[in-house]
N, C-alpha and C positions, 0 to 999 in steps of 0.2 A: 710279197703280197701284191707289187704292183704289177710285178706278170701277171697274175690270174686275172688281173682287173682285165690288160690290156688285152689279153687271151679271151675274156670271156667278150670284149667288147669287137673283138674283129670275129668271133662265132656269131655274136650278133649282126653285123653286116653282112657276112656271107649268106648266111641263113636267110635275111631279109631280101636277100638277093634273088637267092631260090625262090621261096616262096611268091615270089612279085611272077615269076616265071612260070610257075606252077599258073599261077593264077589267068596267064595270060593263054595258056594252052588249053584249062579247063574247057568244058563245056558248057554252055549258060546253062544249061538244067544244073549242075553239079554246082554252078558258080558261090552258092548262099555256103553249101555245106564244105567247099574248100578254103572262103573266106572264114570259116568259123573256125575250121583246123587252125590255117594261120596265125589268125590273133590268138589262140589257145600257147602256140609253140611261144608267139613272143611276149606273149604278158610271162611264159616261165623264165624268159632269158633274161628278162628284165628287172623278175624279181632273183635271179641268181647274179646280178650286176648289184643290185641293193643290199642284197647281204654282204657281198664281197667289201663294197666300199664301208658298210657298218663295222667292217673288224679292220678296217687301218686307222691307226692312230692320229687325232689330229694335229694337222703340219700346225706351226707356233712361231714366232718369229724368236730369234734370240734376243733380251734384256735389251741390249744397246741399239737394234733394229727394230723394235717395236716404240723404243721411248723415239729413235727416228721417224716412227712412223706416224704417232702421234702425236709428234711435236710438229708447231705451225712454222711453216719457213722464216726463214730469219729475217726477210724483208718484212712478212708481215707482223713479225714481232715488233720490230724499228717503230714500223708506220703504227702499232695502235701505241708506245710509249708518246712518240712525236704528238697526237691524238692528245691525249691525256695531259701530255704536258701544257699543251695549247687553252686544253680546255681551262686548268687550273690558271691561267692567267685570265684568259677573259673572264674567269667568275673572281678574281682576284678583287680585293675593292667592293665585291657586291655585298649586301647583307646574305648573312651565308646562314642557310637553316637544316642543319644535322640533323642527325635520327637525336629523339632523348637520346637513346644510348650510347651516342659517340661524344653528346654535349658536355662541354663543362658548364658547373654552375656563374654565374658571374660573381665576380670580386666585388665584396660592399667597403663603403668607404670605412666603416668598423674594421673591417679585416685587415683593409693594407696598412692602418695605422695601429697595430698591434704587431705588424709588422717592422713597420718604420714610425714612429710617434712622432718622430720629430719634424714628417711635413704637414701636421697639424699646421703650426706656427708658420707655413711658408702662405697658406691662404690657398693654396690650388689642389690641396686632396682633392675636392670634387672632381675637380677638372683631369688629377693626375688617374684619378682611379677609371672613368669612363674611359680616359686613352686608352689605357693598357686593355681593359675588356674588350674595347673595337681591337688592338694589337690581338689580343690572344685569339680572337674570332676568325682575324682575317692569317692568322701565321696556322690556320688548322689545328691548335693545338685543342686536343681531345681527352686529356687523361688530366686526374688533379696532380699526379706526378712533374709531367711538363708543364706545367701553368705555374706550380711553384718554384721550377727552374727559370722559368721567362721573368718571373714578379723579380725573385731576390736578383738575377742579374740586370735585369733592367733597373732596380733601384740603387742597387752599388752605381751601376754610370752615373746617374744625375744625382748622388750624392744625397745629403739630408736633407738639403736645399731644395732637391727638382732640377737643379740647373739644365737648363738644356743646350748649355754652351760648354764646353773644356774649359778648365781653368788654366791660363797661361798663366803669364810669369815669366822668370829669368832661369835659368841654368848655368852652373859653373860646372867648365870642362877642360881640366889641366891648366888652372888658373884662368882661364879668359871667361866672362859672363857672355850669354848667350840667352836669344829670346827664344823660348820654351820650346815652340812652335818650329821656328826654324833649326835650332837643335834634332827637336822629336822626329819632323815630319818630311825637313827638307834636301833635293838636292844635294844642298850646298854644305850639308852638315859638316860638322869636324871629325866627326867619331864615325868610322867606318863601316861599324856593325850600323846604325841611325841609317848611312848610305844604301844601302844595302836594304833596309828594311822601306824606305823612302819609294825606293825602286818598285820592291813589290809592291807596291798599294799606287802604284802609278803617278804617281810626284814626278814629271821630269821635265816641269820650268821652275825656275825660281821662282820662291814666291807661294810656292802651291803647300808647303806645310804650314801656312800660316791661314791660307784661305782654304783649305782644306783639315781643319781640324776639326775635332771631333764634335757632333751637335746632333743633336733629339735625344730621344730614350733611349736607343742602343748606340751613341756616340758614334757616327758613321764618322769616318776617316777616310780621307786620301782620293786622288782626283777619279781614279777608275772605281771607286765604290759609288762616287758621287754620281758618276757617268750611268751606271748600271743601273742604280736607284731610281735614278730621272728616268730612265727612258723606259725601262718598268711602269712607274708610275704617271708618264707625262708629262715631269714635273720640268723647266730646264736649271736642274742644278747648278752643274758647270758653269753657266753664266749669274744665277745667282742661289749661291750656298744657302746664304741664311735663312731660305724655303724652308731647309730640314730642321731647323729650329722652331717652327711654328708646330704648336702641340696637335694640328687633325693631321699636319702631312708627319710629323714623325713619329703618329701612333702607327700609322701606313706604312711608313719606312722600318718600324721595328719590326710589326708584320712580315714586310719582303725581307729581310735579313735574318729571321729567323726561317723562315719555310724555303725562301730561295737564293739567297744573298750569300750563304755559306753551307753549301749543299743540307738536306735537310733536317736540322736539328729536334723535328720529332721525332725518327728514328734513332737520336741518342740520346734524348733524352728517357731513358725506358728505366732507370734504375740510379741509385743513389754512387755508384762506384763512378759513372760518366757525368758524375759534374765535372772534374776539373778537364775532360774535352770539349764538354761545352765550353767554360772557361777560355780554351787556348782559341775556340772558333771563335768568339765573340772578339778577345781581348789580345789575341797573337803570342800570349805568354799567359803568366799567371801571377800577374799584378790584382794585388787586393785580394787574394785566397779565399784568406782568412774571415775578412769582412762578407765577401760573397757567401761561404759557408755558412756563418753568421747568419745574416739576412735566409738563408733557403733552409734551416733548421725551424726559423722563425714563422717565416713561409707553409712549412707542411702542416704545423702546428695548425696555423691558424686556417688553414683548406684542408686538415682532419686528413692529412695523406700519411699513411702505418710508414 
């Protein structure tokens, strides 16, 4: 078919060729009625080129060179993530106002304590229940699914109490007593696997499992959690910790450590089988299961999630 095309199209030139020729030899009386021949011959060639191309099949790209084709280059796929990323920080912090339909309803102080009754008796429901609302607000969480994974594990950390400090102590480790902290978090540990996990979480002066233990609502840990939070937030942790213990910065800090702190845990929270990943992101293992599972049974119930 693309012969005829290319055949009818060089008829077409030669022809247009003649006819210019024709027209240059005519004589002006004849001039009207040889110009009328001519365009008669090329409007046929023209419509014998329209027909010709209506019966070739249109060209198509193959599957893989068309999704190339319509996919945006890969710089500028970077540069609108880079975008996005940026943006969700600077609005990070702000009051954040969703569609209704992405919102969750807020937690009443009735609910969390039907959850956990027993920070009745600690005096600071009020104050524990508006945290977590500003936390859930400011970590994007959108579905009453994830909001009742945020509650029950943020309540296992701070316990029945609220605490918003780790509880140390002492530790015995192949007969020798050992203070909890330096045990848990530091350098210097005894037990090798503690070293090793010390390391990860960026522990590497003496000292730093003890001043880096765990504080607010999602119990931050360890010098490079502190580092990242702070300067996220503005806050300077590293030079003084006990920031992340005050209840408005570590509704903030549970925020960044849910949405940003441990890549983003609204994407797994989406279903009942990924708690215990949530679990190992918050908590490094799966200390207090049980209790967690507990608390986020207690949780759905009372935010009515099927």
């Amino acid at each position: 078919m693309s012969f005829s095309v290319n055949k009818l199209a060089q008829s077409s030139t030669n022809c247009a060729a003649r006819l210019a020729d024709a027209e240059a030899d005519s004589a002006p009386a004849n001039q009207s009625e040889t110009k009328a021949q001519n365009g008669a011959a090329l409007n046929l060639i023209a419509d014998q080129l329209r027909q010709s191309e209506a019966h070739q099949p249109e060209k198509s790209l193959p599957p893989v060179a068309a999704a190339e084709h319509t996919r945006p280059p890969r710089r500028q796929q970077q540069a609108a993530a880079v975008l996005t990323a940026q943006k969700d920080e600077v609005n990070f912090g702000r009051e954040l106002k969703p569609a209704s339909s992405a919102a969750v309803i807020p937690i009443s102080v009735q609910q969390l304590l039907q959850i956990q009754p027993a920070l009745e008796s600690g005096g600071r429901v009020t104050q524990i229940t508006a945290d977590l609302n500003r936390a859930t607000s400011e970590a994007k969480i959108t579905t009453a699914r994830a909001q009742a994974m945020f509650i029950a594990q943020i309540l296992h950390e701070i316990g029945a109490g609220g605490d918003l400090h780790e509880n140390g102590g002492q530790k015995n480790y192949r007969g020798q007593v050992y203070d909890y902290f330096f045990y848990m978090y530091d350098k210097g540990s005894p037990d090798p696997a503690r070293r090793r996990a010390a390391q990860m979480i960026g522990n590497t002066e003496h000292g730093d499992g003890a001043k880096f233990h765990g504080r607010g609502y999602i119990q931050l840990t360890g010098r490079s959690n502190y580092q990242r939070a702070g300067e996220f937030l503005h806050l300077d942790l590293v030079n003084d910790p006990d920031l992340a213990a005050e209840p408005s910065h570590a509704a903030r800090i549970a925020g960044w450590f849910w949405r940003y702190g441990n890549k983003n845990l609204n994407s797994i929270a989406t279903k009942d089988a990924n708690f215990a990943i949530v679990t190992r992101r918050i908590n490094g293992g799966l200390r207090g299961i049980e209790d967690r599972r507990s608390l986020y049974a207690r949780a759905k119930r009372a935010l009515n999630v099927e």
